[in-house]
Structure formats: C-alpha cells, structure tokens
DSSP file (Angstrom, degrees, kcal/mol; ACC not computed):
  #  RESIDUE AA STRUCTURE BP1 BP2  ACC     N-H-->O    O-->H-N    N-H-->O    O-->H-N    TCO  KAPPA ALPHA  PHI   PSI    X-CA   Y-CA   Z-CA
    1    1 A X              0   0    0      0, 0.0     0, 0.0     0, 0.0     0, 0.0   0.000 360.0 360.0 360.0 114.7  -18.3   -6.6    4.0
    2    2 A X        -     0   0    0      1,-0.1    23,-0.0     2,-0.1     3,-0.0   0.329 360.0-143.7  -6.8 147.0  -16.3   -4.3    2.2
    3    3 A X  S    S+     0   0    0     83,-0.0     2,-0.4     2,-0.0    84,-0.2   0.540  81.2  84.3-126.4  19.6  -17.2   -1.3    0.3
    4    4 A X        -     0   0    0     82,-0.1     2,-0.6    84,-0.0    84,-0.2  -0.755  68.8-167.7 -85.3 129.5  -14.5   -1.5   -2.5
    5    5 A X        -     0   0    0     82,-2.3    84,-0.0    -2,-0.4    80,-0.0  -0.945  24.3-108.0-128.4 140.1  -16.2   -4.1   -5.1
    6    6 A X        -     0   0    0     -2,-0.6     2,-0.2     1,-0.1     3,-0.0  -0.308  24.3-149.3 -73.3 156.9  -14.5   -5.8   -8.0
    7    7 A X     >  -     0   0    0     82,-0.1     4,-2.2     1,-0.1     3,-0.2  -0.917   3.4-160.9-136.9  97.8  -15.5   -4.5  -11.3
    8    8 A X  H  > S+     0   0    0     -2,-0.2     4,-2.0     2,-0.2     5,-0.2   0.911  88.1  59.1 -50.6 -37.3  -15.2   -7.3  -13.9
    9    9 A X  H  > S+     0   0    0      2,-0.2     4,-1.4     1,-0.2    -1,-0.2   0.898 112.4  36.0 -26.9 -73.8  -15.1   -4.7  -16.8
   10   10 A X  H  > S+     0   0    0      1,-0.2     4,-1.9    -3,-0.2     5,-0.3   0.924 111.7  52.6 -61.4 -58.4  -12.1   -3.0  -15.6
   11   11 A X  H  X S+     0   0    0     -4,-2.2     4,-0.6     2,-0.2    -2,-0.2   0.623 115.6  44.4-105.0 -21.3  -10.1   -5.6  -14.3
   12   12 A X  H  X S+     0   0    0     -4,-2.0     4,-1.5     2,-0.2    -1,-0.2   0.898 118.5  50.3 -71.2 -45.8  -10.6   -7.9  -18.3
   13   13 A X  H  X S+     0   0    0     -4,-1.4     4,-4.9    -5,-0.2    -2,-0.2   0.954 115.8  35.4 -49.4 -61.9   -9.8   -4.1  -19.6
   14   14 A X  H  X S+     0   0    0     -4,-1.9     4,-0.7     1,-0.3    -1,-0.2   0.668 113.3  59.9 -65.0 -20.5   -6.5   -4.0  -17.2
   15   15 A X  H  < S+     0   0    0     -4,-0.6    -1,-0.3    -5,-0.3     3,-0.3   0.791 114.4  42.0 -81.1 -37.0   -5.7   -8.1  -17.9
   16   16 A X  H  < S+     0   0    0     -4,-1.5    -2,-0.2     1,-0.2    -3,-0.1   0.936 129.3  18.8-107.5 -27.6   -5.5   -6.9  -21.6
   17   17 A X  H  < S+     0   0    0     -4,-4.9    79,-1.9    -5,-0.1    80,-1.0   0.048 101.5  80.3-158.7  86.0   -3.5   -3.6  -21.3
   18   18 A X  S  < S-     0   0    0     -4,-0.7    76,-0.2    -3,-0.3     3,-0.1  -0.941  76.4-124.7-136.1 135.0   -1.8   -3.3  -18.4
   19   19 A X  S    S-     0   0    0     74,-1.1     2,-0.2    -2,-0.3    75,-0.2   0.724  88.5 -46.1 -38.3 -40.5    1.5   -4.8  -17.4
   20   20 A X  E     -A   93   0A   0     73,-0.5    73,-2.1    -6,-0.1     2,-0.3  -0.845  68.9-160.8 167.2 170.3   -0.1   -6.3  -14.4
   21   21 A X  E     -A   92   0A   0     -2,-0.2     2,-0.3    71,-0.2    71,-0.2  -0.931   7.7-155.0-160.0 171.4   -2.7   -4.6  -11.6
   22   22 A X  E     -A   91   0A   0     69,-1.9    69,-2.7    -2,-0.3    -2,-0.0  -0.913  20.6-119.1-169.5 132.3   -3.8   -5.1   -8.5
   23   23 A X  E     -A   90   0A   0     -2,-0.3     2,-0.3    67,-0.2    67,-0.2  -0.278  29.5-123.3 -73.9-179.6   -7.2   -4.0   -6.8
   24   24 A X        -     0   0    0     65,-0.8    65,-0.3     1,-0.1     2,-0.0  -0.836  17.0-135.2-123.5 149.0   -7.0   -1.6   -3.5
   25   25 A X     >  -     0   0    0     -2,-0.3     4,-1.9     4,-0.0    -1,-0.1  -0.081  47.3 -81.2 -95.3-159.0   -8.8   -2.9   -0.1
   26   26 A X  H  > S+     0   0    0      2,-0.3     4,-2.5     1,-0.2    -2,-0.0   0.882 129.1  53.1 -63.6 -64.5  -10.8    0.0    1.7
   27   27 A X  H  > S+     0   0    0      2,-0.3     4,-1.2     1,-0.2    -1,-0.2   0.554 110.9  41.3 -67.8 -16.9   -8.5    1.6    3.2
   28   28 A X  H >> S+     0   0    0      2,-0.2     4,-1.9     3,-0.2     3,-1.0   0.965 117.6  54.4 -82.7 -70.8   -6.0    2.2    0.1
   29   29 A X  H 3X S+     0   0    0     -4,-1.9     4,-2.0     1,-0.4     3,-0.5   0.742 115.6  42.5 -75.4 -52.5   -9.8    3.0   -2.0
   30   30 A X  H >X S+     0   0    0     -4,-2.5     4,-1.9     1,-0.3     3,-0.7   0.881 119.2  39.7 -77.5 -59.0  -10.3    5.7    1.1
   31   31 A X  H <X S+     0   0    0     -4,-1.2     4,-0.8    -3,-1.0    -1,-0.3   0.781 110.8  57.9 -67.4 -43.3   -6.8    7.1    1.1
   32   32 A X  H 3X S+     0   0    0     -4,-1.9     4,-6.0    -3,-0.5     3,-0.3   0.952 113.9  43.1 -48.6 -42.7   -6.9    6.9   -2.9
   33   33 A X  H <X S+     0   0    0     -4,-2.0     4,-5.5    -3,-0.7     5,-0.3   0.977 108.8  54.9 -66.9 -56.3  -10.1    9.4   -2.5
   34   34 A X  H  < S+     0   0    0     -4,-1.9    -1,-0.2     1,-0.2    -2,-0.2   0.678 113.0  43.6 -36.6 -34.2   -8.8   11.7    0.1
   35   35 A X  H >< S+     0   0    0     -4,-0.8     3,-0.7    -3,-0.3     4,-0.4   0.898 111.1  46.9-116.9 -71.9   -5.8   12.4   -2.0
   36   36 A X  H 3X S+     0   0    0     -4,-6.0     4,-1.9     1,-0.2    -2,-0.2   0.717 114.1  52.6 -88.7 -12.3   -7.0   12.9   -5.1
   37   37 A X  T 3< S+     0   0    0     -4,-5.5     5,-0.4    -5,-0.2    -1,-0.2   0.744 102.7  52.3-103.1  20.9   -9.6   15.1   -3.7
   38   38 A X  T <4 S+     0   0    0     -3,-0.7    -2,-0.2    -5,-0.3    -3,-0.2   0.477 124.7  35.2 -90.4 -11.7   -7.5   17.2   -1.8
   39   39 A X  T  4 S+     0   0    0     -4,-0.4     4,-0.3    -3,-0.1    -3,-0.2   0.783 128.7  20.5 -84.7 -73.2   -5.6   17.5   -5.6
   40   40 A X  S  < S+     0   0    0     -4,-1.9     4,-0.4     2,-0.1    -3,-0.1   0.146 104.8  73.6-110.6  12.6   -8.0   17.4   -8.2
   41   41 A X  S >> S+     0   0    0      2,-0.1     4,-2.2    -4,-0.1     3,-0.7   0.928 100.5  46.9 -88.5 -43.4  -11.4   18.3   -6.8
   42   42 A X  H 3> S+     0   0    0     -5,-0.4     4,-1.2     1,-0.2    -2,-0.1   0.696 112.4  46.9 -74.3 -17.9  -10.7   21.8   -6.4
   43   43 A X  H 3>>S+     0   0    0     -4,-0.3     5,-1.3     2,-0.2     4,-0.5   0.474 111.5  56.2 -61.2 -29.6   -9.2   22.1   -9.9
   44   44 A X  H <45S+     0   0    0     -3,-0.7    -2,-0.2    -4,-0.4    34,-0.1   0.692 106.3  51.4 -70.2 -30.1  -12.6   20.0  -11.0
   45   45 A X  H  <5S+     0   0    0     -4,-2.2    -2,-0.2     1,-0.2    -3,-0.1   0.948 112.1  48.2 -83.8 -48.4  -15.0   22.8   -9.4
   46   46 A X  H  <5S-     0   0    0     -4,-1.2    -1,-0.2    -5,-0.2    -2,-0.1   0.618 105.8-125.6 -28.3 -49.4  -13.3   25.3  -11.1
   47   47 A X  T  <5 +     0   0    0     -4,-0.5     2,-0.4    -3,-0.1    -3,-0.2   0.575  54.0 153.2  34.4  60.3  -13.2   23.9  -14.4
   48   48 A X      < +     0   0    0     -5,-1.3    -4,-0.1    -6,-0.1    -5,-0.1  -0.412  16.0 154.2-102.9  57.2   -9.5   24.3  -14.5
   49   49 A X        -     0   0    0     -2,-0.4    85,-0.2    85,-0.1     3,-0.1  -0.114  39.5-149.4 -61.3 163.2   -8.8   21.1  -17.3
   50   50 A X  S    S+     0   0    0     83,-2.8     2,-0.3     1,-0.2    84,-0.2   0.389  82.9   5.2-117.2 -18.1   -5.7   21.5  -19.2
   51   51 A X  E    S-C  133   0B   0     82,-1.0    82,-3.5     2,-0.0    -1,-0.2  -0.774  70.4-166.1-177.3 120.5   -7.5   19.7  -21.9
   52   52 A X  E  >  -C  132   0B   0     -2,-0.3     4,-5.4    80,-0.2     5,-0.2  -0.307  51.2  -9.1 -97.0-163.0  -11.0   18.2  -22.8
   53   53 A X  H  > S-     0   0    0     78,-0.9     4,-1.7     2,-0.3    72,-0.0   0.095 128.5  -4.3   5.3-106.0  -12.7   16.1  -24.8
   54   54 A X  H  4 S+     0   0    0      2,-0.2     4,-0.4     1,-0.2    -1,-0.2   0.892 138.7  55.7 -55.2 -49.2  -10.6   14.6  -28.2
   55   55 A X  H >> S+     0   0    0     -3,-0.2     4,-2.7     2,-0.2     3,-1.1   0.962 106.4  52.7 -60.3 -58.5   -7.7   17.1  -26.8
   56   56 A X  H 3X S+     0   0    0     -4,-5.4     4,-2.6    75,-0.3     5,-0.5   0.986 113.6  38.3 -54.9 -46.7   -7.9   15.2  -23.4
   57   57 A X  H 3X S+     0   0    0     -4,-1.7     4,-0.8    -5,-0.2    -1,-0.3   0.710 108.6  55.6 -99.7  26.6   -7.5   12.1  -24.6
   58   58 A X  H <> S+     0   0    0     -3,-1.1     4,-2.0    -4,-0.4    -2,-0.2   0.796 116.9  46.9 -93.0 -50.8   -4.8   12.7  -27.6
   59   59 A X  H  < S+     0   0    0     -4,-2.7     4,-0.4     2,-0.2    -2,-0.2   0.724 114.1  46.8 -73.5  -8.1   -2.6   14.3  -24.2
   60   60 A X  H >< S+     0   0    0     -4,-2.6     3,-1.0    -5,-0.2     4,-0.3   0.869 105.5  58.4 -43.4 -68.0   -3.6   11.1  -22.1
   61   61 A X  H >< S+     0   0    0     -4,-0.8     3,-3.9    -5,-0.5    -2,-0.2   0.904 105.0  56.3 -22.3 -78.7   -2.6    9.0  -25.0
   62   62 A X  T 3< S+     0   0    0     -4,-2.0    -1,-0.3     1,-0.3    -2,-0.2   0.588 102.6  45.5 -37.6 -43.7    0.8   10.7  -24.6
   63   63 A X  T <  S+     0   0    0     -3,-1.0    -1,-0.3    -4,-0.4    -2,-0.2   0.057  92.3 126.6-101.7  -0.6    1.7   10.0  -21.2
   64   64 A X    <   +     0   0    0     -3,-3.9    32,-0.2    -4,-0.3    31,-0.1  -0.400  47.1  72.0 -76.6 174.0    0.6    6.1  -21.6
   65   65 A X  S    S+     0   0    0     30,-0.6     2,-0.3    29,-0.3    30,-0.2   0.836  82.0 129.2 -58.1 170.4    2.5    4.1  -21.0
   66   66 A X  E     -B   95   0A   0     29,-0.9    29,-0.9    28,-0.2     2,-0.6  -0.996  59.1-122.8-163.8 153.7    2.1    5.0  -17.0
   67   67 A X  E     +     0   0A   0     27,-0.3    46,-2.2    -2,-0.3    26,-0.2  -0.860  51.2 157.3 -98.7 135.3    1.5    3.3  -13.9
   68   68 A X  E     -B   92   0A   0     24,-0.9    24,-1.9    -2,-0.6     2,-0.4  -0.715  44.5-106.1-145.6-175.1   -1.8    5.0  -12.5
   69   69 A X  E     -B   91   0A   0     22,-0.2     2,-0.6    -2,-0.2    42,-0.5  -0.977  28.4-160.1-135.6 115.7   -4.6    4.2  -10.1
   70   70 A X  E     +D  110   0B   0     20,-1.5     2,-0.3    -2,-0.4    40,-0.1  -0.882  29.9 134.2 -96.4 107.2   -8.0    3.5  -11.8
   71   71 A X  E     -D  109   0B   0     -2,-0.6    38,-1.6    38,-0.5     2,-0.3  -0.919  25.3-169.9-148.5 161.5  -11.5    3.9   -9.4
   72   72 A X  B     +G   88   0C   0     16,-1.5    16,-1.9    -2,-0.3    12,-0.1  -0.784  54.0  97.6-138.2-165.2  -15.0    5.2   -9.2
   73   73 A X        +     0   0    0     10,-1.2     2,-0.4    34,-0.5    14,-0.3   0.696  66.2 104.5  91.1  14.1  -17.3    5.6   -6.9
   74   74 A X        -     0   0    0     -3,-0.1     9,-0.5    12,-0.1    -1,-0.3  -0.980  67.7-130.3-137.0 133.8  -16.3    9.7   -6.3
   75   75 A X        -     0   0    0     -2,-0.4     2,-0.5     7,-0.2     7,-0.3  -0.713  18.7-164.0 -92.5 138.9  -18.7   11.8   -7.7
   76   76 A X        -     0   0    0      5,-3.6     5,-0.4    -2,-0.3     7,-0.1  -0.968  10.8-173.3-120.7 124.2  -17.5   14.8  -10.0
   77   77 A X  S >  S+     0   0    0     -2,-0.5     3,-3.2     3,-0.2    -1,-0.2   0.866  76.3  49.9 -76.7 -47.4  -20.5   17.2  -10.3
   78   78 A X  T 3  S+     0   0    0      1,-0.4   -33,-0.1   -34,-0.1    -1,-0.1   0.824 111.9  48.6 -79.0 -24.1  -19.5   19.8  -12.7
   79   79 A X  T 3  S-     0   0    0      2,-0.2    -1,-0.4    50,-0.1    45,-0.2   0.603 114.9-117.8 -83.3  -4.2  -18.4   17.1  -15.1
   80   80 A X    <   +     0   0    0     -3,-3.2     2,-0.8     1,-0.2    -3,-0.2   0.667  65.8 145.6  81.5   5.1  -22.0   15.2  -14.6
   81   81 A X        -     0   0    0     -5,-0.4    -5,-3.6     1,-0.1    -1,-0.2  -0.826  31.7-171.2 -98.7 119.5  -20.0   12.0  -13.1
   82   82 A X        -     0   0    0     -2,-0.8    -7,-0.2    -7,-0.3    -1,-0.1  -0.079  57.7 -89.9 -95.9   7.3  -22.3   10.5  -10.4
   83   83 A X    >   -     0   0    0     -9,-0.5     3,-1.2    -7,-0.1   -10,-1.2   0.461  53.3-131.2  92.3  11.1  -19.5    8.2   -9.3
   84   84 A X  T 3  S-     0   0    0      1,-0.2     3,-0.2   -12,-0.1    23,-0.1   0.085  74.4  -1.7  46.7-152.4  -20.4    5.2  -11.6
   85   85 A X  T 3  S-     0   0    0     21,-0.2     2,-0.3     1,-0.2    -1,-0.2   0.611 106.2-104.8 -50.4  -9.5  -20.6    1.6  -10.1
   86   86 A X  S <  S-     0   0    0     -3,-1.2   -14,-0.2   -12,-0.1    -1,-0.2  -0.526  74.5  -6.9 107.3 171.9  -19.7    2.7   -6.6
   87   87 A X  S    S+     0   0    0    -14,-0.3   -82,-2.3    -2,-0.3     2,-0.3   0.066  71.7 132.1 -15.8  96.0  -16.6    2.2   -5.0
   88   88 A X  B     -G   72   0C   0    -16,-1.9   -16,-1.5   -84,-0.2     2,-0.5  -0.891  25.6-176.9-166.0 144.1  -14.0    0.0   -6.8
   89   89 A X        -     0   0    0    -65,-0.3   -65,-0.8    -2,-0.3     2,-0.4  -0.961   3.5-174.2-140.6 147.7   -9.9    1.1   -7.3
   90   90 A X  E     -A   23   0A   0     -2,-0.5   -20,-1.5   -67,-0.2     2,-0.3  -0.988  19.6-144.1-146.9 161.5   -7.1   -0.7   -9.2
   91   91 A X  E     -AB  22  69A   0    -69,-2.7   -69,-1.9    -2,-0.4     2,-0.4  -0.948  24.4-160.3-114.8 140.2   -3.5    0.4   -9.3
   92   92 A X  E     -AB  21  68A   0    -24,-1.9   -24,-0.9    -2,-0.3     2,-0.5  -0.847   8.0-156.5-109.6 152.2   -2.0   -0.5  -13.1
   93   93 A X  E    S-A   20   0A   0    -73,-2.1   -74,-1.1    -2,-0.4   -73,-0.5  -0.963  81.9  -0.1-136.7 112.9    1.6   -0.8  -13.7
   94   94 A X  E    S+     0   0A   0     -2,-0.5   -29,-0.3   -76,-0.2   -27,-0.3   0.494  72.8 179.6 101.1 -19.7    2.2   -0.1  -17.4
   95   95 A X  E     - B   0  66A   0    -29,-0.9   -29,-0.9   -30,-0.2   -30,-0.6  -0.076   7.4-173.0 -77.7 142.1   -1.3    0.6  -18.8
   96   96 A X        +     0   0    0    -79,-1.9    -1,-0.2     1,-0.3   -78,-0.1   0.378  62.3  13.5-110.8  -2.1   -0.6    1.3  -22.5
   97   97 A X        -     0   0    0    -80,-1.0    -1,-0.3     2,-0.0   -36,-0.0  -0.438  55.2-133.5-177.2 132.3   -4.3    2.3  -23.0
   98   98 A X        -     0   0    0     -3,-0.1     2,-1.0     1,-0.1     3,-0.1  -0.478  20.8-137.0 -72.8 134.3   -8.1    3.4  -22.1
   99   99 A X     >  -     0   0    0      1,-0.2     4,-1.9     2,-0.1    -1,-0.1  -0.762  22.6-167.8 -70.5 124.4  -10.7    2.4  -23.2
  100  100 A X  H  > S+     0   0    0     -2,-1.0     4,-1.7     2,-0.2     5,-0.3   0.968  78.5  47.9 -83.4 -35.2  -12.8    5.2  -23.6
  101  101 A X  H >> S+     0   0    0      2,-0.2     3,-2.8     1,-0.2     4,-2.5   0.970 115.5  53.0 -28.8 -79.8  -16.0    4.5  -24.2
  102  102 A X  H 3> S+     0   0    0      1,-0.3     4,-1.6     2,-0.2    -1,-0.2   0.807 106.2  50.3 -39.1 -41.4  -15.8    2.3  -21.3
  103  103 A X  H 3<>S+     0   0    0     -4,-1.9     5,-2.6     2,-0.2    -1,-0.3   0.785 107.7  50.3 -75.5 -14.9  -14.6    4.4  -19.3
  104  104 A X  H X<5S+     0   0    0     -3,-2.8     3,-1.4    -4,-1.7    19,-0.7   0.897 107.7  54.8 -68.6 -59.7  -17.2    7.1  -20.0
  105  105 A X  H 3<5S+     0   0    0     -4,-2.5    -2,-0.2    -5,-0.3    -3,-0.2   0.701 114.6  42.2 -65.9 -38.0  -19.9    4.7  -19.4
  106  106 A X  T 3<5S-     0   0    0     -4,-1.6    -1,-0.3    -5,-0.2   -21,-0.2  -0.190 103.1-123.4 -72.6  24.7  -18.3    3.8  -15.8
  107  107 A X  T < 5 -     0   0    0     -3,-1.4   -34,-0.5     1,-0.1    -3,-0.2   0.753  42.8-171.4  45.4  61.2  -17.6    6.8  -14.8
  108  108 A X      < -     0   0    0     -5,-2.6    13,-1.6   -36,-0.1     2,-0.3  -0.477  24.1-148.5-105.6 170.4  -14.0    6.3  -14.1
  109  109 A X  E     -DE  71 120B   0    -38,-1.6   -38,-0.5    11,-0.2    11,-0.2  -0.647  17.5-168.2-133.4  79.1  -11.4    8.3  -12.6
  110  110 A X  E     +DE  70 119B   0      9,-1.6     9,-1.7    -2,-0.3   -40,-0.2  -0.230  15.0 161.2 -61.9 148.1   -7.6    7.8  -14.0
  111  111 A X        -     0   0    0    -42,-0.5   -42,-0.2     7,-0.2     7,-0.2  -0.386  33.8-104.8 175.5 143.4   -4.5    9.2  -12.3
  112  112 A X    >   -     0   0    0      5,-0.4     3,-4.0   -44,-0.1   -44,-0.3   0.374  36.1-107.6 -40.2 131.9   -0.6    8.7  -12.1
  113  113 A X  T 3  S+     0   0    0    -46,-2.2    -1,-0.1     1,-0.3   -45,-0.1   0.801 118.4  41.3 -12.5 -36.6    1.1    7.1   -9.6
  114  114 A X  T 3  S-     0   0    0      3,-0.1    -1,-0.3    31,-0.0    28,-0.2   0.371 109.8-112.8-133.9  19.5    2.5   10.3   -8.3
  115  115 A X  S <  S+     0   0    0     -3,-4.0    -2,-0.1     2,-0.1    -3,-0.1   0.171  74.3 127.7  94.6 -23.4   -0.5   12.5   -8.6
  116  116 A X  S    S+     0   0    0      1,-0.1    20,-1.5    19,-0.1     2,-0.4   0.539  76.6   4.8 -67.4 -32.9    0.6   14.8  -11.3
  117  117 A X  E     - F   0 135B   0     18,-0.2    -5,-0.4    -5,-0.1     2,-0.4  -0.982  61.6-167.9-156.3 162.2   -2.1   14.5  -13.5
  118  118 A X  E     - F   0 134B   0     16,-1.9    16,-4.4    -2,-0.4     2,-0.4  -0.987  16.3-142.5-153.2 164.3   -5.6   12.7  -13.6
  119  119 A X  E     -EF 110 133B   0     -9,-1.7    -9,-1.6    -2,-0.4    14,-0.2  -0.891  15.7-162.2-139.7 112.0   -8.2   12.0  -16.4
  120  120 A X  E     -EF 109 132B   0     12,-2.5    12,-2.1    -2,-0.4     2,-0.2  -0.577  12.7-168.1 -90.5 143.9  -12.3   12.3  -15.1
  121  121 A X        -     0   0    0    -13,-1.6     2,-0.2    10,-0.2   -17,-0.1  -0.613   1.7-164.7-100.4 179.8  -14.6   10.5  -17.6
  122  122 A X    >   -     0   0    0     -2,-0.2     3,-2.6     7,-0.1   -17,-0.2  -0.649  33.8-119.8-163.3 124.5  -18.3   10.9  -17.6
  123  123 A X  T 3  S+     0   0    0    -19,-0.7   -18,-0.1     1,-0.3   -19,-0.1   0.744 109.5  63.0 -24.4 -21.0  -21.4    9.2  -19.0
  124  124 A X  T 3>> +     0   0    0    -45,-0.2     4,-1.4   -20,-0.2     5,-1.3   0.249  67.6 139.1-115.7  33.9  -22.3   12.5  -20.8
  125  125 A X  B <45S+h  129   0D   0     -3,-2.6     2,-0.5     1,-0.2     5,-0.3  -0.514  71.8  26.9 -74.3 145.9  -19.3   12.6  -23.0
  126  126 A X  T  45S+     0   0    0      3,-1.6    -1,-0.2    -2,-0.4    -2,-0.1  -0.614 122.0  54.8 122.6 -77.3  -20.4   13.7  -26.3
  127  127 A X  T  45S-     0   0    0     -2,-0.5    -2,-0.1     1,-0.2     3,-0.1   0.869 124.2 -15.4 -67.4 -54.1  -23.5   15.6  -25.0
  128  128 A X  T  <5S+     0   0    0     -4,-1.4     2,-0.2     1,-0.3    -1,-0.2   0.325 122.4  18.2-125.2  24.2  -22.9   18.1  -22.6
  129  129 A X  B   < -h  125   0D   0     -5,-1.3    -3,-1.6    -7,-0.1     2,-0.4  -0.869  63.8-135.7-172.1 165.8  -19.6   17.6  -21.3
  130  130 A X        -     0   0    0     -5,-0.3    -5,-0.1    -2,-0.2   -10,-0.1  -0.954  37.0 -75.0-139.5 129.2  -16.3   15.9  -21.9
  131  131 A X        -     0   0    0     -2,-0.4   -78,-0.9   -79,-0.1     2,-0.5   0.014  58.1-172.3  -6.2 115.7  -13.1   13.7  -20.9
  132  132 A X  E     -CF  52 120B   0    -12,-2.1   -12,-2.5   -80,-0.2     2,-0.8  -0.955   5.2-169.1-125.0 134.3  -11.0   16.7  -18.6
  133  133 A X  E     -CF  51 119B   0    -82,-3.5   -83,-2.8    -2,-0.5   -82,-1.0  -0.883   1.1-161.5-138.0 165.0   -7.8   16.1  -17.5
  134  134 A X  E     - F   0 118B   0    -16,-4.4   -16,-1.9    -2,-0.8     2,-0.3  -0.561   4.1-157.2-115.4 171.5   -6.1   18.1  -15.2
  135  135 A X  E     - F   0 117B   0     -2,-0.2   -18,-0.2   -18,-0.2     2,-0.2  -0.875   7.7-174.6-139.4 160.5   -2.5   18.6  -14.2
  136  136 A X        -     0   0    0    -20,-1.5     2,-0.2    -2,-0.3   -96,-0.0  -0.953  25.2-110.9-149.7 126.1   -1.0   19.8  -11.3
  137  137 A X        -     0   0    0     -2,-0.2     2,-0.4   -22,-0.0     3,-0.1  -0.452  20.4-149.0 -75.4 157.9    2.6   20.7  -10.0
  138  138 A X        -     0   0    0     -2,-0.2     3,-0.1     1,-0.1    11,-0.0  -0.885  19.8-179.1 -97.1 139.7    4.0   18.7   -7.6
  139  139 A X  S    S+     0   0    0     -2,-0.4     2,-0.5     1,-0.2    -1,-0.1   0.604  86.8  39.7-104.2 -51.7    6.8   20.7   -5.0
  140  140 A X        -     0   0    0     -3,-0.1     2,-2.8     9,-0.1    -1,-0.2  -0.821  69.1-146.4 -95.6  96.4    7.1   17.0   -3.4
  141  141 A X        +     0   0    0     -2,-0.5     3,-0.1    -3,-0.1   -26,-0.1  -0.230  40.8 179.1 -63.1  64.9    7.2   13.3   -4.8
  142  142 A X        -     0   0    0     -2,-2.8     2,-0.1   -28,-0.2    -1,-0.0  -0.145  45.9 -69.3 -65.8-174.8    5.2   12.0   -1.5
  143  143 A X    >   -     0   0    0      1,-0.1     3,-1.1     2,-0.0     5,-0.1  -0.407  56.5-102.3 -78.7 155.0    4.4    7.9   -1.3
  144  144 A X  T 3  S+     0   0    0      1,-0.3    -1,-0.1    -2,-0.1    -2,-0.1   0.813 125.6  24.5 -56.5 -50.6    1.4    6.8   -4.3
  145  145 A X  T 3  S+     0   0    0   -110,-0.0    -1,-0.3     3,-0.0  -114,-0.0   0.206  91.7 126.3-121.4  42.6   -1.2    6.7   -1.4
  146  146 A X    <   -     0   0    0     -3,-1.1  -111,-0.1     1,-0.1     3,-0.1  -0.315  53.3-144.0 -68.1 166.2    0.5    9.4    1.7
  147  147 A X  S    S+     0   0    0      1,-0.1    -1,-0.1  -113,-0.1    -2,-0.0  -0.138  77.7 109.3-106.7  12.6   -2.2   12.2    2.7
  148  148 A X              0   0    0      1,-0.2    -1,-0.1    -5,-0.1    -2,-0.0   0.275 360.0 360.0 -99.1   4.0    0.9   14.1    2.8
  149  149 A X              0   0    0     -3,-0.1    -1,-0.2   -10,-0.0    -9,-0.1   0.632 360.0 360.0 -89.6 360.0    0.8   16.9   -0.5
C-alpha cells in the first residue's frame, strides 16, 4: 500500500475548477516534497511571505488561472499546519480558483508548476495565523518535479 491517498474533497473541488488534474503516485508526492522543501521551507521558517492573510489570497487570485501542484501531508510549523489528512498530491492544469476555507481546513499546500511561488494554508487562519504565500526567483526553469534548483 501506498502512502499518497485520494482526497475526495480536493479532487470534487479540482473536477469543478480545474481544466483537468491528475493525482501523483509516491514517488512524484516524494519528489513533489523534496522540492518544494528545498524552496519554500526555508522561506516558511523565516517568515519571509510576500503576502498573508486577505493580501495573500487577493495576489493568489491574480495569478489563477495556473497550472499548480496541490498536496498535504508536509507539515509547516510556524504557520501551525500539521500536514492535514496525510499525504495526498494533485497536479491541476488550469485551476481558476481555491477554495479557501477548504483549504484552510485541510491544510493544503498550493504551488506553480515551475516553483515560482506557493500558497501554505492552515487550520488557524483567522486566529493566530494566516494564508502566506511566498515567491521565489527562479535563475533556471528545471522539469515540474526535477530535484535539480
């Protein structure tokens, strides 16, 4: 058995606005993790957001539509996200919007196709913490899941 697990939630959310999607096996979900914490964790410890809470998702907003990779299961401390449901990744092609709520409440982890920017949720938006989303430059367009930036 696996440890990527389908998340019905997400995948009705992605059926309704996404261009089409497709989950990620184990090895994509590991490679996904590696990647984006070799990106965006150390910019998460920091707390070096380009924009939270309302502000994060009005600049999210902007950059829809986008083909991204949507997972949990990686725990963010400083934001309070414990990694939601476990282990589950989707690639979107197209998504034209989050839910947020839902995404708060799963503890989900957005970010583009070519790594440039990512958007952490967490179960205690509202209360003590907020939607952050980060940017980062890229010097290289490597492959959607290389270990190579």
């Amino acid at each position: 058995m696996g440890i990527v697990r389908p998340l019905p939630e997400v995948e009705a959310w992605l059926d309704a606005d996404a261009d089409s999607w497709s989950s990620l096996a184990d090895q994509e979900y590991k490679a996904l993790v590696r990647r984006w914490s070799k990106g965006f964790a150390p910019l998460a410890a920091a707390g070096d957001s380009r924009f939270w809470g309302d502000r994060a998702m009005m600049a999210l907003e902007t950059r829809l539509p986008a083909d991204v990779f949507v997972f949990s299961g990686l725990k963010v401390p400083r934001l309070a996200n414990t990694g939601g449901a476990g282990a589950a990744a989707y690639r979107a092609i197209g998504l034209r919007s989050v839910r947020r709520n839902k995404a708060n409440e799963m503890e989900l982890i957005v970010v583009s196709e070519d790594f440039a920017w990512s958007c952490v949720f967490t179960h205690e938006a509202g209360a003590f913490h907020s939607e952050q989303l980060y940017e980062r430059s890229l010097t290289a367009q490597p492959s959607a899941l290389s270990d190579s930036d």
